[in-house]
C-alpha positions as CSV (number, residue, x, y, z in Angstrom):
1,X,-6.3,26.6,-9.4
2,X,-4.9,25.0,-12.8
3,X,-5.6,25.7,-16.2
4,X,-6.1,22.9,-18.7
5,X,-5.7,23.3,-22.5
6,X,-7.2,20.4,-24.6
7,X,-5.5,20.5,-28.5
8,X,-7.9,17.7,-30.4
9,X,-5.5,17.0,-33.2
10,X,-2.6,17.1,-31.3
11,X,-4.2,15.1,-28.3
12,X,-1.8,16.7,-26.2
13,X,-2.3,18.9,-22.9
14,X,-0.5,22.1,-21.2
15,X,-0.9,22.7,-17.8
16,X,-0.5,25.1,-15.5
17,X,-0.8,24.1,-12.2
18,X,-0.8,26.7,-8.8
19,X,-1.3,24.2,-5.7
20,X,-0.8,24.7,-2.4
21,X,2.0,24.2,-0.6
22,X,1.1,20.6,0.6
23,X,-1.6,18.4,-0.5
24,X,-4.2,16.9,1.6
25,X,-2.6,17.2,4.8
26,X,-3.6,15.3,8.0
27,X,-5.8,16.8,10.6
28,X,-4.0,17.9,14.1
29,X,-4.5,15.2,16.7
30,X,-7.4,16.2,18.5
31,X,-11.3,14.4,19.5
32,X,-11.7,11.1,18.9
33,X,-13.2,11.9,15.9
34,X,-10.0,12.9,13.8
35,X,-9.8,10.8,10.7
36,X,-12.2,8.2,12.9
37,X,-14.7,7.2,10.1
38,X,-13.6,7.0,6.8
39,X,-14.8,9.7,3.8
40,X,-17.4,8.4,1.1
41,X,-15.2,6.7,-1.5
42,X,-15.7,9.5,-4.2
43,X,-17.2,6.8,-6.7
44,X,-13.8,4.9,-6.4
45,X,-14.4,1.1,-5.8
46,X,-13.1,-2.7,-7.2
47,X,-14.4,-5.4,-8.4
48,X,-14.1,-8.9,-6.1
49,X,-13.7,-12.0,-8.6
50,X,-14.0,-15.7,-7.2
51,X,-10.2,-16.5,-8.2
52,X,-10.7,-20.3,-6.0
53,X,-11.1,-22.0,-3.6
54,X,-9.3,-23.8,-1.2
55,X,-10.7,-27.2,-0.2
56,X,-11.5,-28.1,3.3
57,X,-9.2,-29.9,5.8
58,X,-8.1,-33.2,4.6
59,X,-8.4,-34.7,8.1
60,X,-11.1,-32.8,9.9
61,X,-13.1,-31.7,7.3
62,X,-13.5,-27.9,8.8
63,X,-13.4,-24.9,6.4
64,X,-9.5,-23.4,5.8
65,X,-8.6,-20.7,8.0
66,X,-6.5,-18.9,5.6
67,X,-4.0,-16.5,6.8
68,X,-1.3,-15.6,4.4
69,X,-1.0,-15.7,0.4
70,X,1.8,-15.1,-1.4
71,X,3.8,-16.1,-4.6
72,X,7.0,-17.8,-4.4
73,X,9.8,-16.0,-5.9
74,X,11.2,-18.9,-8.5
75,X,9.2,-17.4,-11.7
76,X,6.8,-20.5,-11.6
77,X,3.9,-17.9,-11.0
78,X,3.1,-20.1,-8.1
79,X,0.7,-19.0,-5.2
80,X,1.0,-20.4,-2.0
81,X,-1.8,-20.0,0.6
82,X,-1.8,-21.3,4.6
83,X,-4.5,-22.3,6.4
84,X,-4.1,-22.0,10.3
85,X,-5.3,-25.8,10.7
86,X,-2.1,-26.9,9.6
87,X,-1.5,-27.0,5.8
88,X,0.0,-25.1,2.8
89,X,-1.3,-25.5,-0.5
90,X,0.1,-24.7,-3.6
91,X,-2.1,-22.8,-6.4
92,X,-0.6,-23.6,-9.9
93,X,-1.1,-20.9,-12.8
94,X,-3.8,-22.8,-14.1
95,X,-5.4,-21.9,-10.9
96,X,-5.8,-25.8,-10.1
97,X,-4.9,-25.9,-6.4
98,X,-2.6,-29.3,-4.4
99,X,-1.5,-29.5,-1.0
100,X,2.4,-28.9,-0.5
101,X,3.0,-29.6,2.9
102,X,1.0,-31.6,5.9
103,X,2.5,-29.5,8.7
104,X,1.1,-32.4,11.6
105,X,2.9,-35.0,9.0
106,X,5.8,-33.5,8.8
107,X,6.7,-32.1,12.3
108,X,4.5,-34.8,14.3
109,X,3.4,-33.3,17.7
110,X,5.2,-30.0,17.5
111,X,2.6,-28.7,15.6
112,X,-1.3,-28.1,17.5
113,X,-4.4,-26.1,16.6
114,X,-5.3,-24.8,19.8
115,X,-7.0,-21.4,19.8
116,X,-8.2,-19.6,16.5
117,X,-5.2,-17.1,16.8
118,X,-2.7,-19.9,16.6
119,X,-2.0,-22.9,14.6
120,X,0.3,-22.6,11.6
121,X,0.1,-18.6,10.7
122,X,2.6,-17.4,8.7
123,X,5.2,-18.5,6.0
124,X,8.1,-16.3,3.9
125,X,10.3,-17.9,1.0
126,X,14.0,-16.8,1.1
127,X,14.7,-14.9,-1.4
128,X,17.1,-17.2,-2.7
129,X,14.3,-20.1,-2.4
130,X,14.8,-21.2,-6.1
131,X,18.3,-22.2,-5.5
132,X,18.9,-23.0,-1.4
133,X,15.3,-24.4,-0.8
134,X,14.3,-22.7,2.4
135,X,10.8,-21.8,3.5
136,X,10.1,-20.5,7.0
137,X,7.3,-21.1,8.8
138,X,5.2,-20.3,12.0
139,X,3.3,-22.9,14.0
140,X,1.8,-23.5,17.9
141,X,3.4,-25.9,19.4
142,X,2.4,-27.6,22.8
143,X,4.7,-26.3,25.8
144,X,6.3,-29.4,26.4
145,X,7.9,-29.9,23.8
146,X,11.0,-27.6,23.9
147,X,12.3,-25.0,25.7
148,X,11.7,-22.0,25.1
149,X,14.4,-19.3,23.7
150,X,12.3,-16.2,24.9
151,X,9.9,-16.9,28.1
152,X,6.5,-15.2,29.4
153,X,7.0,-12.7,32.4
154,X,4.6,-14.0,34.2
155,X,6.5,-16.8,36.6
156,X,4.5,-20.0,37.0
157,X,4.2,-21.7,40.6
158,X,5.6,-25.5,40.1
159,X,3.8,-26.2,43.3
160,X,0.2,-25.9,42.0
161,X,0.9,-28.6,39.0
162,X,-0.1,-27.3,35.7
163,X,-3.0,-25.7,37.4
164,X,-1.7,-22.1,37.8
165,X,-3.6,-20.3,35.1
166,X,-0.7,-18.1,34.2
167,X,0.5,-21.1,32.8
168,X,1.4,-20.3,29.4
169,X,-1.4,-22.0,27.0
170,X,1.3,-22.9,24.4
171,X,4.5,-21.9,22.4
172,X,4.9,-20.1,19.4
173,X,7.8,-21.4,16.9
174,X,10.4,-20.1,13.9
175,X,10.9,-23.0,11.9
176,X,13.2,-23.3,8.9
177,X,12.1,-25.8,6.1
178,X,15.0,-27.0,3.5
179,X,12.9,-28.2,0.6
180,X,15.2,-31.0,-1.5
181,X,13.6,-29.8,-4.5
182,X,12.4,-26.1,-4.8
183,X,10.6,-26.6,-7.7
184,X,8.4,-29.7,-6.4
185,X,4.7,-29.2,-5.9
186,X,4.8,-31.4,-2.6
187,X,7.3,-31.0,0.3
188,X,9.9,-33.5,1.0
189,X,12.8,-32.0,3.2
190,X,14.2,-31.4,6.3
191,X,13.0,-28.6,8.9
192,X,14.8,-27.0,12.1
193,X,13.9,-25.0,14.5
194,X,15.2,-21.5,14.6
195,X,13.6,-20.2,17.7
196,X,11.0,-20.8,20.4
197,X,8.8,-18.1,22.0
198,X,6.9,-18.8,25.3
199,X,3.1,-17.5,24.8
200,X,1.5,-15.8,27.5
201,X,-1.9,-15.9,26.9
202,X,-3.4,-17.2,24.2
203,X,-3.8,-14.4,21.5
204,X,-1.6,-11.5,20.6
205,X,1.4,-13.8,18.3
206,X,3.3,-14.1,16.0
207,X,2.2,-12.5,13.0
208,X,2.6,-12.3,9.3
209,X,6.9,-12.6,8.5
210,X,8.0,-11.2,5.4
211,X,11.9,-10.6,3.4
212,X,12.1,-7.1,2.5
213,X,10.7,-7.2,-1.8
214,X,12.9,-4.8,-2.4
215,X,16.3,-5.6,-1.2
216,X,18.5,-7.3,-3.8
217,X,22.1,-8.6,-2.9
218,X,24.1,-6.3,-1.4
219,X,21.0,-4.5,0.1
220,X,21.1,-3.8,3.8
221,X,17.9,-6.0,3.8
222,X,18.6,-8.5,1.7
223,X,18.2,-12.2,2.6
224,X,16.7,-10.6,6.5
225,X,13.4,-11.7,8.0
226,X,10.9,-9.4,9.6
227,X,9.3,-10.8,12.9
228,X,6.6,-9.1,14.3
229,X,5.7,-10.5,17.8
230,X,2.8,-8.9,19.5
231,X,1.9,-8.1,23.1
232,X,1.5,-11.8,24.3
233,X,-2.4,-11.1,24.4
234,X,-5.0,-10.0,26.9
235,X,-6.0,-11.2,30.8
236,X,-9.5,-11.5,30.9
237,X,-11.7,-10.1,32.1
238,X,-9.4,-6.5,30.7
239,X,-9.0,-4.8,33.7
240,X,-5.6,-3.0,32.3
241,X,-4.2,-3.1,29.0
242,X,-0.8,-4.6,28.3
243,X,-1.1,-6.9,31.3
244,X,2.6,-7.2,31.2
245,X,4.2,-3.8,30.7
246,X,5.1,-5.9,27.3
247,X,4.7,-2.7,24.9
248,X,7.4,-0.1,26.4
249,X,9.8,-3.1,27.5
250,X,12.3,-3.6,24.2
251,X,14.1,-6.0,26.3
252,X,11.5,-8.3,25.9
253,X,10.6,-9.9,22.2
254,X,6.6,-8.9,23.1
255,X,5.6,-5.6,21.3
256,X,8.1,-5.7,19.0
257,X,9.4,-6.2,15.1
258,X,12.3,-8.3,14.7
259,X,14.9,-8.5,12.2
260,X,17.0,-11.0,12.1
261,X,19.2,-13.4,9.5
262,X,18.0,-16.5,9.9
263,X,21.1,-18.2,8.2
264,X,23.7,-16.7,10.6
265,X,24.4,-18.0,13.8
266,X,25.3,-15.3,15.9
267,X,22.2,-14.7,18.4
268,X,21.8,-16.1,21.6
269,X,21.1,-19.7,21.1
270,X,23.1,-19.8,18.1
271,X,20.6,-20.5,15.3
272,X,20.0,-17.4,13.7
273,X,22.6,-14.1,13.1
274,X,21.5,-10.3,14.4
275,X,22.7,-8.4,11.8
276,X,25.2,-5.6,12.5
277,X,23.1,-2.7,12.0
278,X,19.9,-3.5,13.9
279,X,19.1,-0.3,15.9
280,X,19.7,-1.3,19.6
281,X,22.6,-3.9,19.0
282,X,25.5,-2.2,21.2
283,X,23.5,0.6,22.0
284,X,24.4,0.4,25.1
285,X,20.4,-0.7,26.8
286,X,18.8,-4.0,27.8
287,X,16.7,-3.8,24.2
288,X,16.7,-7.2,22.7
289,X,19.7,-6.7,19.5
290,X,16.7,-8.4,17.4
291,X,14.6,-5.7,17.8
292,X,13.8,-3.3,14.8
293,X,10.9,-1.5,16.2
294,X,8.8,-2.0,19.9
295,X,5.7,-0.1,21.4
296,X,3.1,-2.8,19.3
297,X,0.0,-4.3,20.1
298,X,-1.1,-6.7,17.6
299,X,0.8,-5.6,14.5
300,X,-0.3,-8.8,12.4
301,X,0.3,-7.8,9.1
302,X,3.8,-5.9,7.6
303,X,4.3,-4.6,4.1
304,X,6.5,-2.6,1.9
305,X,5.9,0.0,-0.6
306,X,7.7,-1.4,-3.7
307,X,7.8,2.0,-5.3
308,X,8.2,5.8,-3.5
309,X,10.2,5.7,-0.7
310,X,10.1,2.1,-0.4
311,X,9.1,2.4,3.2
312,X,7.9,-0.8,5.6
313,X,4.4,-0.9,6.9
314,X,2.4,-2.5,9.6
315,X,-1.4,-3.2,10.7
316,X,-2.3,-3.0,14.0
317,X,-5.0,-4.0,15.6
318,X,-6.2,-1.6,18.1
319,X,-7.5,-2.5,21.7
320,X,-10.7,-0.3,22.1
321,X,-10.9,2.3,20.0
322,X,-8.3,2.8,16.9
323,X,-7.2,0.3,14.3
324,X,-3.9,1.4,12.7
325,X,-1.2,1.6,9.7
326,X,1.8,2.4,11.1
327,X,4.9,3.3,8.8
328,X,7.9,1.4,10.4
329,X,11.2,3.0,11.0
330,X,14.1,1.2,12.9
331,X,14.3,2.1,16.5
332,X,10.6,3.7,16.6
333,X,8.6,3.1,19.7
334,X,4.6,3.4,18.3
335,X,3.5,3.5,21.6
336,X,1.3,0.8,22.9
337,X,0.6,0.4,26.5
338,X,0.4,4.4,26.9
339,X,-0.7,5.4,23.5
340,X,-3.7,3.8,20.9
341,X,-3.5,5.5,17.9
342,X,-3.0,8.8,18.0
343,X,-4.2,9.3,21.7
344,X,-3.0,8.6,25.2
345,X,-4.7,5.5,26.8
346,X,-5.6,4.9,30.4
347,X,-4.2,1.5,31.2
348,X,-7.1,1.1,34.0
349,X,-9.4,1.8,31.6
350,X,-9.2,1.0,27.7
351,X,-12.4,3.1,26.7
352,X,-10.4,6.3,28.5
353,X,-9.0,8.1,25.9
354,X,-7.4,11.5,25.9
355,X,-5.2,14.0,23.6
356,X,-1.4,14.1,23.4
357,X,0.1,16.6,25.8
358,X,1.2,19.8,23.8
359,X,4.3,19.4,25.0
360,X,5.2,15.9,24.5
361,X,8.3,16.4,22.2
362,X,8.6,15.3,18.8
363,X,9.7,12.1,18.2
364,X,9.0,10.8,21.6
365,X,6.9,8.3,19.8
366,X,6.3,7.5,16.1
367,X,2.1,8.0,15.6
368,X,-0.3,5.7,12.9
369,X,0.4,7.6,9.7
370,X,-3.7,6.3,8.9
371,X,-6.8,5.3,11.3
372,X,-10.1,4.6,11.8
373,X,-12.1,3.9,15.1
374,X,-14.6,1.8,16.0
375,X,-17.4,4.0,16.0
376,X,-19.0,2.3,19.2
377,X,-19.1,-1.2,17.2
378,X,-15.8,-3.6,17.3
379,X,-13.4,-3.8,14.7
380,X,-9.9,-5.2,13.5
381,X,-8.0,-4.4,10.6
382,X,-7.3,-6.9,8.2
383,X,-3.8,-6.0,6.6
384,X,-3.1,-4.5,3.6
385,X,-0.7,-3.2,0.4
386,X,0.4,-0.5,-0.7
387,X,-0.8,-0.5,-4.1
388,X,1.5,-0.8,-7.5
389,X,0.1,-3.5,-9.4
390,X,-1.5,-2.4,-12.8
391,X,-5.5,-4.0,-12.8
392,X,-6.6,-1.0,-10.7
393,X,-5.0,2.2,-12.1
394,X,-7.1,4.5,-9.9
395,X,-5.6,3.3,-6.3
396,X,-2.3,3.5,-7.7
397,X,0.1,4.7,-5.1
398,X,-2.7,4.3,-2.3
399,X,-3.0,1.9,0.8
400,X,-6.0,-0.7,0.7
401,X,-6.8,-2.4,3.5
402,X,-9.8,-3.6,5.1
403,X,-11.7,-4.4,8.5
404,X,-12.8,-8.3,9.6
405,X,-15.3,-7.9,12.2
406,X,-18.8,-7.1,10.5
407,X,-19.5,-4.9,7.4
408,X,-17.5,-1.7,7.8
409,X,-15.8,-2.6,4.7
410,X,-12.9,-1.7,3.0
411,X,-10.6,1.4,2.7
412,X,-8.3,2.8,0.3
413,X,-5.7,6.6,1.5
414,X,-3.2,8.2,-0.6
415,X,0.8,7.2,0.7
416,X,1.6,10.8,-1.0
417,X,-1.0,12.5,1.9
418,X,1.6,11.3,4.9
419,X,4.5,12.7,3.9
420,X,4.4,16.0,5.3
421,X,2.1,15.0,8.3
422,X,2.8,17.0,11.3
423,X,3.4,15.3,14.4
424,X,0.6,13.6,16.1
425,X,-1.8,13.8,12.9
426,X,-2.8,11.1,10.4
427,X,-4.1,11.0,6.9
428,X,-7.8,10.2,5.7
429,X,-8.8,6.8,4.5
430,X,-11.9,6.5,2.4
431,X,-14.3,3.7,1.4
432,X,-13.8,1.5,-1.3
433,X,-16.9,0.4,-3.3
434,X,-16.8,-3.3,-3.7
435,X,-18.5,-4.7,-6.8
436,X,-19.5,-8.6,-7.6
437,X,-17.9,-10.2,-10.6
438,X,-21.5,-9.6,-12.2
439,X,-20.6,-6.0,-12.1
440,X,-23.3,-5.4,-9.0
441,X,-22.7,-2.2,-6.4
442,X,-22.4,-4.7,-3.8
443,X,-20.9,-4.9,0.1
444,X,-17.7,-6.6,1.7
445,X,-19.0,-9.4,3.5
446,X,-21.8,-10.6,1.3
447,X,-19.1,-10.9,-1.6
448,X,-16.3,-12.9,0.6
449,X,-19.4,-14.9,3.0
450,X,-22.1,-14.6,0.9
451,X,-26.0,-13.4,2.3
452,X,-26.4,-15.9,5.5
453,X,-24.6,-16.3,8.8
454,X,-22.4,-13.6,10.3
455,X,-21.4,-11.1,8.9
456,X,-17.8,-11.1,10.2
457,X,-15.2,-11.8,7.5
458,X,-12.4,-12.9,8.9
459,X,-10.6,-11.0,6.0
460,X,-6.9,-11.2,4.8
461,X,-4.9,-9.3,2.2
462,X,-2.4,-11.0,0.0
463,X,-0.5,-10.2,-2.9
464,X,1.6,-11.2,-6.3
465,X,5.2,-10.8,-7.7
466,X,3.1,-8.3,-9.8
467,X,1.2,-6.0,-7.4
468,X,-1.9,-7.6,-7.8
469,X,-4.5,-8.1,-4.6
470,X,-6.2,-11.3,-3.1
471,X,-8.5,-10.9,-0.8
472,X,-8.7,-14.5,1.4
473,X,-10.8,-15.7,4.2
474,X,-11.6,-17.6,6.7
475,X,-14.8,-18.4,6.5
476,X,-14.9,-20.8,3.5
477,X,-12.2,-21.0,1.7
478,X,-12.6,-18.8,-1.2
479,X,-10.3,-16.5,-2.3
480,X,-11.1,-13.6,-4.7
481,X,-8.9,-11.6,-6.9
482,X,-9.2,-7.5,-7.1
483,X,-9.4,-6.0,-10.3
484,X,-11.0,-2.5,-11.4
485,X,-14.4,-1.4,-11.0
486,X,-16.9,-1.4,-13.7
487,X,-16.9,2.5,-13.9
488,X,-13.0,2.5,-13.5
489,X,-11.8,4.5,-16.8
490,X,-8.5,5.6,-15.5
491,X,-5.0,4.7,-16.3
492,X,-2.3,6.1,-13.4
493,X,0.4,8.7,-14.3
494,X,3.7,7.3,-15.1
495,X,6.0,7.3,-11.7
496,X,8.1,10.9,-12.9
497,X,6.9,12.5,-9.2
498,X,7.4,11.5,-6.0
499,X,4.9,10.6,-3.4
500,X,4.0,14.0,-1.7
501,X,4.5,15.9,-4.7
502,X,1.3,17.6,-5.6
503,X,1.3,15.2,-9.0
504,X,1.4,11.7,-7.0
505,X,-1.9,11.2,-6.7
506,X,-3.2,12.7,-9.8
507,X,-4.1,9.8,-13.0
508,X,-5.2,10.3,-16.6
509,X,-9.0,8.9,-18.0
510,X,-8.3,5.9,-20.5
511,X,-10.4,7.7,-22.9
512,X,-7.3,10.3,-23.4
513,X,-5.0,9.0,-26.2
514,X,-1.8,10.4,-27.2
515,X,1.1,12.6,-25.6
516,X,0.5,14.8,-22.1
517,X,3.0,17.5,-22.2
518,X,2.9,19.3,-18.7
519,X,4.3,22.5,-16.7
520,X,4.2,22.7,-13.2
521,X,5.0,25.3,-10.6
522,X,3.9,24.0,-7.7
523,X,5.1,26.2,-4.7
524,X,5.4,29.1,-7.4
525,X,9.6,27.8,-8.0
526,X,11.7,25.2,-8.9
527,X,9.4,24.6,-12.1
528,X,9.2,21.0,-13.6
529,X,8.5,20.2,-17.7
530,X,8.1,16.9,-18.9
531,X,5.8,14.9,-21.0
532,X,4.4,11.0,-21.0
533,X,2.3,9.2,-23.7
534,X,-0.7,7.7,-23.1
535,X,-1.1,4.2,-25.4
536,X,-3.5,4.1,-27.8
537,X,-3.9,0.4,-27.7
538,X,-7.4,0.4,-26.4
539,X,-10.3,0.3,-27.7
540,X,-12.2,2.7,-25.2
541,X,-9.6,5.3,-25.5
542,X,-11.0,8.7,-26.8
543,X,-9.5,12.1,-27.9
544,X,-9.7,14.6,-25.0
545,X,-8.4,14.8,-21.2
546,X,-11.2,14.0,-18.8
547,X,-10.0,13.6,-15.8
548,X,-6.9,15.2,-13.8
549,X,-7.1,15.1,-10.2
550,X,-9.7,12.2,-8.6
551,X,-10.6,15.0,-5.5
């Protein structure tokens, strides 16, 4: 219970809070039904705003297939977008949009389109970009041309002539771009590559690489990239998951995040350094020293949290059943090949789910901190951020992601509801309303792919310097910027409590004006006193506290 005490011509507020030890836990692991569908979205939503649109391919003329947006870190408040068929445009402040770089120009025949999971599918600026000029890249490239540094398990039979069909479809490739001038609008450079990664099937890549946004010099992180490398796909027709034993194998790059620095020069082939503190270098095990994390499926998209704890996270695509957001530590094993979400999987059988043994002990495996099943339809999850821009003060602190296969929508959960999870249990995601720019209750898909055609969104998540979410597609090239909903009166608290604490997830209504002193005991000790002001800048600001908790 709390206790609120409004004083008009003060416009200030005292309030005494008793709260339960821990707020909004996760459920115990348990049917498939824990934390399977997400809860109504309490009347918390956002508004979808045509930002632009990127313009078909110059040389086929097919719709963009855009994968990853992000701005480059040289204070031009440029956004750069790629599109799988090859090409990286540049969106200028003015939101007029030019292509940057022609990735069949520039690399020739290294580069091919050949499946919709591969093409050109991820880029990350150095940190330094502004003044050393490099831009990394990931492209398909046709097997014979290189060799690869990391091969497929499965061994190909030289007798049968390129018609063994475990021959691997193509390669996946880490290439470093040196741009001559960092501030140009259109590439001209050099590019190397840093390595090569024989592809066993033909879906389950590389996925989204990212630097670390919050590591500055002389952070353990700074100037490292993050590799995730799935599973190396599926056999068809799936008559086992993990065809490979990929998932539980850190000695091979499948299943796995990487970290690596890709100007050093101390790995294997001699292009890119393995920094001294990665978790299995000199561990004394056959685990790759790139290795940062293994036990993955098809962990597409990572982010950080640039506020809280700061902590890494990754989207995973499920195989069956469970999509998931897994909060990345180094040396964790999540699972995959024995374990989908929070649940054991039958590897003869990917709709055979069953509970975690009671006495599986702690730690064995690090479990989805959020998920949602399928709910007998399919479904992938699209990425996501952890929220700290400003336009939407009411998913402050809170994950929003999204799933790509039909109209399930999109989801927001608190960060502050995993901290105390207990083993084995996840927090709840909700729905997020999605309005139209006209200010129209409205639905996911007929926002990003408008009313005809499938319904499937083909969804991606992307974000600015500032926090602020993009939602791009590839359906059609449009990509739309998030802002708050029409009935969105809230402005967040200021960041005095840390994500758990019973504050984290509360927020102030906008039409409060003035200062918020506050007492809180929230485990009945250690009390806390403070006080913020709330602006009175706006116009829609009133006298009066409205709002204190949004559950």
């Amino acid at each position: 219970m709390f206790i609120l005490i409004r004083f008009y011509p003060l416009f200030c507020l005292i309030g005494l809070f008793f709260i339960a030890p821990f707020p909004s836990l996760g459920q115990q692991a348990g049917s498939l039904g824990q934390n399977s569908i997400p809860l109504p979205s309490g009347g918390v939503g956002v508004t979808l705003t045509p930002f632009v649109q990127i313009p078909n391919s110059p040389s086929t003329g097919a719709a963009p297939r855009l994968n990853v947006l992000r701005e480059v870190p040289d204070g031009s408040g440029r956004l750069f977008v790629i599109d799988q068929l090859g090409f990286i445009h540049v969106i200028h402040p003015d939101r007029s949009v030019s292509l940057y770089m022609s990735l069949p120009a520039v690399v020739g025949n290294r580069f091919a389109y050949f499946t919709f999971q591969s093409g050109s599918t991820s880029f990350a600026f150095h940190p330094e970009f502004a003044q050393n000029g490099k831009l990394y890249v990931v492209i398909s490239s046709p097997t014979s041309t290189g060799t690869p540094d990391f091969f497929a398990r499965r061994p190909i039979d030289p007798s049968r002539n390129g018609n063994d069909p475990r021959q691997p479809p193509f390669h996946e490739v880490l290439l470093e771009f040196q741009a001559a001038n960092p501030a140009a609008n259109v590439f001209s450079g050099s590019f190397r590559e840093v390595f090569r990664v024989e592809q066993p099937y033909d879906d389950h890549n590389i996925g989204e690489i990212a630097f670390n946004p919050n590591a500055s010099p002389g952070h353990p992180d700074y100037g490292l990239l993050f590799i995730p490398v799935a599973d190396g796909g599926n056999k068809f027709p799936i008559d086992v998951v993990d065809p490979q034993n990929h998932g539980q194998d850190p000695s091979t790059i499948f299943g796995t995040i990487l970290r690596i620095d890709p100007l050093g020069n101390n790995s294997s082939n001699g292009k890119y350094g393995i920094p001294s503190d990665n978790p299995f270098l000199g561990a004394g095990s056959a685990a790759l020293p790139e290795v940062y994390s293994f036990g993955h499926r098809n962990h597409h998209r990572i982010t950080w949290d640039t506020k809280g704890d700061q902590a890494m996270y990754a989207f995973e695509m499920g195989q069956a059943n469970i999509e998931e957001i897994n909060r990345i530590v180094p040396g964790g094993n999540y699972g995959w090949g024995i374990r989908e979400g929070t649940f054991v999987i039958d590897r003869f059988n990917e709709n055979n789910l069953s509970q975690i043994p009671v006495d599986e002990v702690i730690g064995t495996f690090q479990y989805p901190v959020f998920q949602y099943g399928h709910s007998g339809s399919s479904g992938a999850i699209a990425g996501g951020v952890i929220y700290r821009g400003s336009a939407i003060p009411s998913l402050y602190g809170q994950v929003i992601t999204a799933d790509f296969t039909g109209n399930r929508g999109a989801f927001r959960g608190y960060i502050g509801d995993i901290q105390h999870l207990p083993y084995g249990a996840t927090a709840p995601l909700f729905q997020l309303d999605i309005f139209n720019d006209s200010g129209a209750l409205s639905d996911l898909s007929m926002v990003v792919v408008g009313p005809s055609g499938s319904r499937r969104t083909d969804l991606r998540i992307g974000t600015d310097l500032t926090g602020e979410v993009y939602f791009l597609n590839k359906r059609n090239g449009w990509i739309h910027k998030l802002s708050a909903a029409p009935n969105d009166n809230t402005i967040p608290w200021p960041d005095l409590f840390p994500d758990g604490s019973p504050f984290s997830n509360a927020f102030v209504d906008s039409r409060f004006m003035g200062p918020v002193f506050f007492a809180a005991w929230p485990w009945l000790f250690s009390p806390s006193v403070g006080w913020f002001f709330v602006p009175t800048d706006h116009s829609q600001y009133q006298e009066g506290f409205w709002a204190f908790f949004p559950r």
